[in-house]
N, C-alpha and C positions, 0 to 999 in steps of 0.2 A: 504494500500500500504506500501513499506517497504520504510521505510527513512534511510538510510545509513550514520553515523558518523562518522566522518575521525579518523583514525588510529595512535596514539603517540606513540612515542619509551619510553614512561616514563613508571613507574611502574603499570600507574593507568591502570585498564582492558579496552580494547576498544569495546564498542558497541556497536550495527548495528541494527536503531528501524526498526520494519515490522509491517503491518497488514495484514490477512489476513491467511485462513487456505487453500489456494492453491496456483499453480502459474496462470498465466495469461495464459497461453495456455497450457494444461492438454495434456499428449498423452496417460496416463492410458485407457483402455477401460474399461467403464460403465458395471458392471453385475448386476441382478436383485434378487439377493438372498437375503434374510430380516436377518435380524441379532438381537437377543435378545434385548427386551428393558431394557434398566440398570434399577436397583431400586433406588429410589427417593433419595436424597441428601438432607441435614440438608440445610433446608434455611436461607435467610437472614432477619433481621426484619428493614430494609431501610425504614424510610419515604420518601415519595413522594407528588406529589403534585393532587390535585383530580377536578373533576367539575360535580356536581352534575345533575341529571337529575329529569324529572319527575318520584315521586314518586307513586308506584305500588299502583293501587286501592285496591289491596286484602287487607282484614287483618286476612290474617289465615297464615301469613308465621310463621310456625315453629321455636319454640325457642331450639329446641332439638339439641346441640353440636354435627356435625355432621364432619367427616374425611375419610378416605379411608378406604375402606372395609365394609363402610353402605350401607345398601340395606333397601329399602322399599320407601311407599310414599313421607318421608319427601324427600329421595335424590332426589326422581323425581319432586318435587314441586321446589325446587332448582333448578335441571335442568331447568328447564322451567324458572326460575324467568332470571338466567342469560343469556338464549337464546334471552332471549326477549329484556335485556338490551345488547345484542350482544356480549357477549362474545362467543368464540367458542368453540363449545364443540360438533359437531358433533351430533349423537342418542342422545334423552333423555328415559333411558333406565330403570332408579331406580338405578344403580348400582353405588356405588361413586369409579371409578378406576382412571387410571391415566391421562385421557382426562379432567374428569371433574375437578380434581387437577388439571392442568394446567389452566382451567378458571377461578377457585379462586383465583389461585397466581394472574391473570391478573386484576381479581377485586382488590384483595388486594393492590395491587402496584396501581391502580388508585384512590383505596380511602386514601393513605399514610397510611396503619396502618400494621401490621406485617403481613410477609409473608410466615405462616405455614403452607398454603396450608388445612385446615380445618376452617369449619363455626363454630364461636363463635359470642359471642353476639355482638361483634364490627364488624365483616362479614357481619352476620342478621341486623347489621342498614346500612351499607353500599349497601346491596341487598333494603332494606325497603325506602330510599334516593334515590334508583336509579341512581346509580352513574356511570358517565359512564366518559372516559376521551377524549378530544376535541381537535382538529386536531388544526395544524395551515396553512393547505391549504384550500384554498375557491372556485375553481374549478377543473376538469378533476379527472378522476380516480387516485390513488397516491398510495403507499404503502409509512407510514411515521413510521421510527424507532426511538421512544424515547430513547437517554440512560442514561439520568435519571430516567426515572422508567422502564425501561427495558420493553419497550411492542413494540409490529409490530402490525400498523394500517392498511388495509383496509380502503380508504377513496373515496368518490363519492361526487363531489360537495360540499365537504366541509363538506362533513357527515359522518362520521365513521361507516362501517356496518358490519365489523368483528372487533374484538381485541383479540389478543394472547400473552400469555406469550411470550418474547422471550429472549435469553442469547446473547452478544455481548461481545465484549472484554477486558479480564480480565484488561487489562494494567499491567498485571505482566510479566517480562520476559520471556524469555525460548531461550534452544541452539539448534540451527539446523544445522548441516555440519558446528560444528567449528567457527559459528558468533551465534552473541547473539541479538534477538530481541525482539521489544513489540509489547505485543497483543493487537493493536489498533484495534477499528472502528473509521476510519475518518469522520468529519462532512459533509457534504455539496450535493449538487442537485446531481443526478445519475440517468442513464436511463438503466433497464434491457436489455444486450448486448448478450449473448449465456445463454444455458442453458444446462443441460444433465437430458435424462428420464432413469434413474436409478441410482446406487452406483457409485460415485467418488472416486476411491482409489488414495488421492491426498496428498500430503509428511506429513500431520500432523493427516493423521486420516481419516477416511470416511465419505462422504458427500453425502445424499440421496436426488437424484433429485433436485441437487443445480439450482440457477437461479441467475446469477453472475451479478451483478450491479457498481462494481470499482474494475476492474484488477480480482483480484483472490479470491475477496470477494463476497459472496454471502448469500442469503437466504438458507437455506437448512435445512432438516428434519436430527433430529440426536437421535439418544436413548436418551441420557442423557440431560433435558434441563430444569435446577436451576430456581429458581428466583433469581438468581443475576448473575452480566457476571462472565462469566468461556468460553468464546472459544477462538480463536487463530486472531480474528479477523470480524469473522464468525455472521449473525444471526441468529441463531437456532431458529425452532421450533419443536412441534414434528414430529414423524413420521404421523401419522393420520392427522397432521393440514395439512403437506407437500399433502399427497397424496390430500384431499381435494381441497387442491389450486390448486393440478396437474387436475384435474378432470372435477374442476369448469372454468377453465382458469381463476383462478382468479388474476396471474399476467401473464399477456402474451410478447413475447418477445416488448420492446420502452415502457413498462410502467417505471414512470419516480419514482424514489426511494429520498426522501428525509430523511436523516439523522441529526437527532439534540440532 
């Protein structure tokens, strides 16, 4: 939401904090047309904080340093390893593109270690550990957005059964119509309120099949989405995670959104 600072006649600049990459009531109309996925962004290498799970009975996980653009068994053995520990990643295909990058980055942020978005030997014991990250609700369905480690939970009873990378707000400024705001996401309980099935052409950018939970904040599928906050207020995820959850219903409109 946007916090508005009051206005001096003195030298110093005045500035008007906001969250949020839309307004509260959108009258743009939604169109359906897919828009190129941006190419990957220099990550962050943010520790975070992790909680381990039961570790994988296999012991043939692959020590082979694996990135985008590997294909063969080992990316599919990985696929598989982090499906199981629930990360989202959609087909387990062989192919390591930009879905299965985004499950890494969410491993990686769960297990506090760098966020380069490829398996390296700290990755492979983070997979090998089992590491998954632990909600802090104990009933009803939730979606719960970390933003210190930057991930959007899926949570059932107190059990986490998707996790996704997600990008929320930078907290660096920006000017819009002559006032100057921050890219917050604010903390606190929220309940899914509207939604739009397709593009939001909304004053800071487009928003794919947003699902709005505080004013003009929302969840929503966007090309570009870091492991670290870079939005306007916004929780991105990808496009593929977004359609998924459109699909799956897997946030439907009164599921209740916790932010910490």
């Amino acid at each position: 939401m946007r916090r508005a600072l009051s206005m001096t006649l003195a030298a110093t600049a005045a500035l008007t904090f906001a969250a949020g990459c839309d307004t509260d009531s959108p009258t743009a109309a939604p169109t359906t047309a897919p828009v190129p996925v941006a190419p990957s962004v220099t990550p962050s290498a943010e520790p975070s904080v992790s909680t381990p799970a039961t570790p994988s009975p296999s012991t043939a996980v692959p020590r082979k340093k694996l990135k985008r653009g590997a294909e063969g068994a080992e990316v599919l053995a990985l696929q598989q390893r982090l499906t199981e520990l629930g990360y989202w990643i959609g087909e387990s295909d062989g192919k390591f593109g930009g879905t299965t990058q985004q499950a890494v980055y969410a491993l990686q942020k769960a297990a506090g270690i760098g966020r380069d978005g490829s398996v390296g030997p700290k990755t492979w014991k983070a997979l090998d550990r089992g590491v998954r990250p632990k909600p802090r609700s104990t009933s009803g369905d939730l979606v719960e957005i970390d933003l210190e480690r930057q991930l959007l939970m899926l949570v059932d009873d107190g059990q986490v059964t998707q996790t996704f990378n997600t990008s929320t707000g930078s907290m660096e400024y920006y000017e819009q119509e002559g006032q100057t705001y921050l890219a917050d996401t604010p903390r606190g309980k929220f309940t899914v309120g509207r939604q739009i099935d397709g593009w939001r052409h909304a004053p800071l950018g487009l928003l794919w099949r947003p699902k709005y939970f505080n004013g003009g904040i929302a969840v929503h599928g966007a090309p570009s989405v870091p492991p670290y906050p870079a939005s306007h207020g916004c929780a991105r995820v990808s496009i593929d995670a977004m359609n998924w959850m459109w699909k799956n219903d897997a946030i439907p409109l009164k599921t209740r959104v916790w932010v910490y």
